[in-house]
N, C-alpha and C positions, 0 to 999 in steps of 0.2 A: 906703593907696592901693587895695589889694585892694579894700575896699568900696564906697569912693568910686567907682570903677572899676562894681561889681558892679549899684550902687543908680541909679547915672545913666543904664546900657543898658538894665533893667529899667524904670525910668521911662520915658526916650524909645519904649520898645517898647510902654509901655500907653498914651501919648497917640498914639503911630503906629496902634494901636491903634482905639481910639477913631475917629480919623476916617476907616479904610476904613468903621467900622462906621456912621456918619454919612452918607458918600459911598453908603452902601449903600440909603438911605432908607426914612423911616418904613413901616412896611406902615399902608394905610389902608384895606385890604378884608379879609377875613376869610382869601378866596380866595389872597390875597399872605402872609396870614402865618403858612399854613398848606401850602399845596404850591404857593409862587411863582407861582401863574397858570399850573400846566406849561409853563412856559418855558425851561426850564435846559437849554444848552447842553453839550456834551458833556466841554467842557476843565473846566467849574464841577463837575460831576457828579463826574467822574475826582479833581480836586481836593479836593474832600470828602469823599468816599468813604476816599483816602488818608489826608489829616489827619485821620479818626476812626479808621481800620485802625490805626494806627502809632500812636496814644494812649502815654499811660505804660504800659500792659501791656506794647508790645510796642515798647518802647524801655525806658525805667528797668526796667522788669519784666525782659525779654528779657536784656540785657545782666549782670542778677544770675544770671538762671537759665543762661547760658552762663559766665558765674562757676565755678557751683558744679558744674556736669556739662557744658561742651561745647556740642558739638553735636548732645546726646542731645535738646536743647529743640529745635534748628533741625526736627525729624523731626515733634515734636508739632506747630509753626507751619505748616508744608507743608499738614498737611491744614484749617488755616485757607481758607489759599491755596485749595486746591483746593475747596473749599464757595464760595468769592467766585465763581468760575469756575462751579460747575454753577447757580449763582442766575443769573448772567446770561444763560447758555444758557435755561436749563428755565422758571424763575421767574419774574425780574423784568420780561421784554416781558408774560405773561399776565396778569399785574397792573398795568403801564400799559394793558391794554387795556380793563379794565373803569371804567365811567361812572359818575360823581359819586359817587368813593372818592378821600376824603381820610387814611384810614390803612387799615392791616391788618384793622381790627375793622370797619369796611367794608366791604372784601372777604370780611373771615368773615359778616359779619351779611349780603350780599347772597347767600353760601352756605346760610346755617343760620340766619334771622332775626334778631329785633332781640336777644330773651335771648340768643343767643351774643355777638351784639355786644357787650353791657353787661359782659358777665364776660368775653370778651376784653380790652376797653375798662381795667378792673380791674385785671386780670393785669397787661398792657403797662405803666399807670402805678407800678405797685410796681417791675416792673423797671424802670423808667427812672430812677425814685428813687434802686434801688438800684447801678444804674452810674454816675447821679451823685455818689451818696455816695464811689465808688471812686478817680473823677474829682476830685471835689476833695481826698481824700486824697493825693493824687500831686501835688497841687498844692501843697499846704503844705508836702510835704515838701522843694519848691524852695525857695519864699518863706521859708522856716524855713533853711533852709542862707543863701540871702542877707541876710536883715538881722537872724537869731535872732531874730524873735517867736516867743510861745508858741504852740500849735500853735492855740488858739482862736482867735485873732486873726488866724492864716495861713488857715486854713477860712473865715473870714468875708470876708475879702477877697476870696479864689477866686471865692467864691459871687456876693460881691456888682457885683464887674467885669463877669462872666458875664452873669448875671443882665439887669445893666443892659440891656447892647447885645440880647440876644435878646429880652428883652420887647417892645421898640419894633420892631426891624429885623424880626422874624420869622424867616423861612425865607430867605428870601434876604438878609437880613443872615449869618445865618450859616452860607449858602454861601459869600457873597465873603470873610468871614474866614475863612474855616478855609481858601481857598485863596491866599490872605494867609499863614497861618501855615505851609502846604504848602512854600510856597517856600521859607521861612528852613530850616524845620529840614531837606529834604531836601538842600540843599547842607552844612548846618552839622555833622552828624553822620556822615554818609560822611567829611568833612573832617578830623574828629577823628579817624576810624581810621585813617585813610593820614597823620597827623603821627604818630602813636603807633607805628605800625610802621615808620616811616623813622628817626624819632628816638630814641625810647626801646626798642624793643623786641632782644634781644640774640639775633643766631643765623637771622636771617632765615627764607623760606620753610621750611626743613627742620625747625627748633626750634619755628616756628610750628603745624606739622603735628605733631608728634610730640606737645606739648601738649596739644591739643585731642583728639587722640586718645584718650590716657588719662585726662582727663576726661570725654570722650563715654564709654570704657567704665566707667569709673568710675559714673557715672548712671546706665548701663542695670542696673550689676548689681545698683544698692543700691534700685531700683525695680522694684517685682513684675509680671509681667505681665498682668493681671489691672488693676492700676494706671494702665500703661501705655494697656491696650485702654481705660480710662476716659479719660484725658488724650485720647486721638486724638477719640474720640467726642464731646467736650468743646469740644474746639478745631472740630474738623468741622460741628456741631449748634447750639453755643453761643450762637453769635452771627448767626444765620443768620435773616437779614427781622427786626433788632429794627427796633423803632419808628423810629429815626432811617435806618438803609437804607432799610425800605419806603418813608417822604418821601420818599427822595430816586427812588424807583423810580417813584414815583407822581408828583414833580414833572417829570419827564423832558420832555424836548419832543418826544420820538417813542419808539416802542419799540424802534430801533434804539441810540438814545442809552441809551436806560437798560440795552440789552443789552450792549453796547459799554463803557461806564460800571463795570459789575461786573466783565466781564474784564479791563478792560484795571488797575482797581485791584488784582484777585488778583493777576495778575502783582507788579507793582510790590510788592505787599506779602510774597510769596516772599523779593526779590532785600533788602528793609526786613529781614527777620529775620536773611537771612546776615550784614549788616553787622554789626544789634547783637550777634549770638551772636559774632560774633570779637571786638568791643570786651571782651567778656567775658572772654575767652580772656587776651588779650593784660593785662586786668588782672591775670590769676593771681602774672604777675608783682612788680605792684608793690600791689595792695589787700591788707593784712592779713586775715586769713584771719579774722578774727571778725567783721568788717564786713556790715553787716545788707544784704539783698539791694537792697531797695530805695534802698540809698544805694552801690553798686558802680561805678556812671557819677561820680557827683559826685563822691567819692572820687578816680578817678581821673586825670581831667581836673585837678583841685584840685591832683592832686599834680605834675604833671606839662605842663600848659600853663599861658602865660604869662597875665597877670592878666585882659587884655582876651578870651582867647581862653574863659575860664572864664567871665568875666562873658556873651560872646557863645551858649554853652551853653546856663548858664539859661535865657537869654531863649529859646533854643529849646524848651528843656522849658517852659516857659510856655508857651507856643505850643501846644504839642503836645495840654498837659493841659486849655486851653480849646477849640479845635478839637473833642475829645472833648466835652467838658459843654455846649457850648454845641448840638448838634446834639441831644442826649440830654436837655435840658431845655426846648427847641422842640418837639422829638417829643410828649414828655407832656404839656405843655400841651394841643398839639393834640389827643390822644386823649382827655385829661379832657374836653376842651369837646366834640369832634365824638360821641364813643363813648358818655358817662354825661351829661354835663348835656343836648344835643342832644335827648334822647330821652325828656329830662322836660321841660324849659325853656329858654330863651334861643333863640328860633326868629330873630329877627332878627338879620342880618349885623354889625349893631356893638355889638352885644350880644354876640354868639361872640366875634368881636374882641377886646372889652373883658376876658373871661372868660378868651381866651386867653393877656390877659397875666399877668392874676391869679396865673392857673397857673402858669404859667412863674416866680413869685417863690414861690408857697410850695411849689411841686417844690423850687426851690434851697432854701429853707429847711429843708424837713425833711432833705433831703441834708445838708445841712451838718452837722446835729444827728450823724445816724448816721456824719459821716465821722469823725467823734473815734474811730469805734470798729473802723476796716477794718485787720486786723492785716497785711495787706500787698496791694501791687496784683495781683500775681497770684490770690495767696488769695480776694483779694474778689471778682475778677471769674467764678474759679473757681465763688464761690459763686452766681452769677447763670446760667451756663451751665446749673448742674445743676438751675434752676428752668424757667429760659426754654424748654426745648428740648423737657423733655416737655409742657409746662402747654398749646403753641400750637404747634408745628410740625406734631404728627402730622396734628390736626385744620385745619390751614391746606393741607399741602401733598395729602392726602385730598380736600378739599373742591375744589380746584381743579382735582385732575385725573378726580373723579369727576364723572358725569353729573349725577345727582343724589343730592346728599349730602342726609344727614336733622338734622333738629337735633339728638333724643334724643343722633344719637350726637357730635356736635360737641359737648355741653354734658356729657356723661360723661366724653368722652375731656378737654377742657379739665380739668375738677374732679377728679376723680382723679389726673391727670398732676402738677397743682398740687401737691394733697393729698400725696400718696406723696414727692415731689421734696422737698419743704420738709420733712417729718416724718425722710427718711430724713439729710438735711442736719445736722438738728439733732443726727441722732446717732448719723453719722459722720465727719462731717468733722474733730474731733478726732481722729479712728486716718488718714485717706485723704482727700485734696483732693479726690478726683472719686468718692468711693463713690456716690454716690445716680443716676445721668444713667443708667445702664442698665439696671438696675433699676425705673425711673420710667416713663423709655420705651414698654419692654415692657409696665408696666399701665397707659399712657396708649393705647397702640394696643390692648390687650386692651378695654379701656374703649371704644373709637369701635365695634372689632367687634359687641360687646355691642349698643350702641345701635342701630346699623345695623340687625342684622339683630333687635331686640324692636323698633321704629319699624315694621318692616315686620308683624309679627306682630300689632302693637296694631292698627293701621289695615285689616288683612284683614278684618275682617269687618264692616266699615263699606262696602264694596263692594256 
């Protein structure tokens, strides 16, 4: 009954599926399926923004990691929060303000030229890849709990569901689903933890608190600080103007929308982690203590809600983990087409089009490949932070607020940040999830200095 139950919600949820993303309509300009024709409204904006915030990281992820320490994670997800909040403020109006920019490497290439653009362009696509990759791992590991396929077969579905609707619909197909998906999971999940502590949980507020307590100390002690200073940095830097926020900052309908859009989602994603770090908590109780992080929600819902209320779960974790990929597989597409092919070939509008759907199937593709191998969703997305933040933020948020920025140093500061992030990745993140992000930083900024001031030095005496 249990499955019958599990595989019927699951189905009706992907043909339910299906025809918001139909209702959502073909994109048939270049313009529509790359930043919606900047029209997106502020409740679409807020809507997306949150179904990508609240991904499996920070729900199945979250939920393990307030598992195994508390609300020592709730502290590192804050200053997620609070990075959503200073983008909206500082950031994302300066960037809906600038003209015929369809991604980040746009806005850097109208800073620092076309060569910054292309190895931005570059950069962005590998990470989009690689948080696809992470996205659809999180995904199988649902489909693999409801109808035990092997994990190949669970990846390839993810991929290929995904895939479908965003190749056609665009950017605004997957806005209206991801705020399609917004809806289910943010009543479905709050719902779960207020049946788990009315029902199952023994000892009320006082027992509740005391738990979490000692798992919160518990986390801090057994993590070094130094560690710590890495994780905050992480979460803070991490994910800050990836490709799938800047769309959506760039599709905005006004620069109040898109300012408006960032804070009012940080918020909401604060109040998203308190939840999931107490489901966490509250599972200490009843999840056996060898249970793998990433499977700690499923776990304990399984154990403990009724067959419909488990089967209605999944379908939110579903939700959640395409919401995630399907914005992060629209973003890449469009930065393959507008950032690298744009700037050698395919000059006509349904040509880009065409190219941008391309992309958008063998993004999911190679993702798919690499998700057989993401040892967990935090871990993986871990490892994208500590690439993403130095290889493009020093040189983006530099270039914006400087008068004029020079390329020397945009395209140093880029390739070193790159170089350093990924070499130090490979060899440590076996000892420490977050060793390489500050370290990187500092020679991605040592790197932009550099070039700044040798640009100016080369060019003097051509005066």
């Amino acid at each position: 009954m249990h499955t019958v139950v599990s595989v019927a919600l699951v189905a009706g949820y992907v043909v339910g599926l299906i025809v918001v993303a139909a209702r959502a309509r073909t994109a048939r300009e270049y313009a529509e399926f790359s930043i919606a024709r900047r029209t997106l409204p502020l409740a679409l904006i807020f809507g997306s923004l949150c179904a990508t915030y609240v991904g499996p990281a920070f729900s199945i992820g979250f939920v393990g990691r307030g598992y195994r320490s508390g609300f020592f994670f709730l502290l590192i997800g804050l200053a997620y929060s609070l990075q959503n909040v200073l983008v909206g403020l500082l950031i994302a109006p300066k960037l809906r303000e600038l003209k015929d920019c369809y991604t980040l490497g746009d806005a850097i290439g109208q800073k620092y030229g076309p060569r910054c653009q292309i190895l931005a362009g570059l950069i962005s696509v590998l990470l989009c890849t690689l948080f696809s990759a992470v996205m659809i791992s999180a995904g199988a590991v649902v489909l693999n709990d409801v109808f035990g396929l092997p994990p190949r077969f669970s990846v390839a579905v993810v991929a290929i569901v995904t895939a479908s609707y965003t190749a056609f619909g665009g950017l605004r197909a997957s806005v209206i689903t991801d705020a399609y998906h917004f809806a289910l999971f943010a009543l479905l999940l709050p719902g779960v933890l207020l049946y788990e502590l009315l029902f199952h949980f023994q000892g009320g507020a006082t027992a509740f608190w005391q738990q979490a307590m000692d798992a919160t100390a518990h986390g801090l002690q057994a993590t070094p600080p130094l560690e710590i200073v890495g994780f905050v940095t992480a979460f803070l830097l991490g994910e800050t103007l990836i490709p799938p926020y800047a769309n959506l900052a760039l599709a905005s309908r006004t620069t109040v929308v898109s300012r408006n859009g960032f804070i009012l989602a940080g918020v909401f994603s604060a109040l998203w982690f308190a939840v999931m770090i107490s489901l966490g908590v509250v599972a200490q109780t009843v999840v056996p203590a060898d249970t793998g992080e990433d499977y700690v929600l499923l776990t304990l819902v399984k154990a403990t809600m009724p067959d419909a209320a488990y089967a209605l779960l999944l379908v939110s974790l579903v939700s959640i983990v395409l919401s995630s990929l399907d914005s992060l597989l629209n973003a890449g597409a469009v930065v393959f087409t507008q950032d690298i092919l744009r700037r050698f070939t395919v000059r006509q509008d349904s040509a880009a089009l065409l190219a941008g759907r391309y992309s958008t199937v063998m993004i999911a593709t190679i993702a798919a490949g690499m998700a057989l191998f993401v040892p967990s969703v935090i871990k993986g997305l871990l490892v994208c932070y500590n690439i993403w933040a130095p290889a493009i933020l020093p040189a983006l948020f530099l270039g914006l607020w400087i008068r004029h920025p020079r390329p020397l140093a945009g395209i140093l500061s880029m390739t070193v940040g790159t170089a350093v992030a990924i070499l130090l990745q490979l060899e440590t993140f076996v000892k420490t999830e977050v060793g390489s992000i500050l370290p990187a930083l500092v020679c991605s900024l040592a790197a932009y200095a550099v070039g700044h001031f040798a640009h100016g030095l080369l060019r003097r005496p051509n005066r």
